[in-house]
N, C-alpha and C positions, 0 to 999 in steps of 0.2 A: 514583552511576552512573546516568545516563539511558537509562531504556527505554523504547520507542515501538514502539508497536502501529500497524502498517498495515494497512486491512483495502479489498479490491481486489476487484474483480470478475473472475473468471480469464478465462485470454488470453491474458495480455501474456507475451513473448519472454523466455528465461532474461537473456539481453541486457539487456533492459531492466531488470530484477528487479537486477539489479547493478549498473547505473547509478542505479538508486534509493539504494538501499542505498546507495554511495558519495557520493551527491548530499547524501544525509540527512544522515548523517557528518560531511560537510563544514556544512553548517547548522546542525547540533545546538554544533560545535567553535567554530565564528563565534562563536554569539550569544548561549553559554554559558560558553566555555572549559573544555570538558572534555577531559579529555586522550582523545584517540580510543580507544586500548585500553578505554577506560571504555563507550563507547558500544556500545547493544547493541538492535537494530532487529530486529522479529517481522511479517512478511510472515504474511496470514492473506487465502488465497481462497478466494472464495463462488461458486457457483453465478449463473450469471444470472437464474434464478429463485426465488433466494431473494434478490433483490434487488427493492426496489419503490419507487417514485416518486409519488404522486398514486394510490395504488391499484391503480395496474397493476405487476404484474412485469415486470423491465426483458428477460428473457428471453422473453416471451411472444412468440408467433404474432402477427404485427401481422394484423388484421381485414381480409376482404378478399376 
């Protein structure tokens, strides 16, 4: 059974989070052949500052 961890910056539309999800699905079934019932995807958001790039938080106060 394939499991996959996505881990996202929060924001994005309940919309979109399902179109992920089905998007993934259909990838994982491609390019594996797993039977879809099998596949099983874990949506995990963070904060945008507990996100960081180059040392800076990607939620941070831009300078200014």
């Amino acid at each position: 059974m394939p499991i996959v961890e996505i881990t996202l910056i929060e924001g994005r539309s309940d919309e979109a989070k399902i179109r992920l999800h089905a998007k993934v699905t259909d990838a994982i079934i491609e390019a594996i052949d797993a039977p879809r019932e099998s596949v099983r995807i874990i949506l995990r958001e963070i904060p945008a500052l507990h996100f960081g790039v180059g040392g800076v938080a990607k939620g941070a106060p831009k300078p200014g």
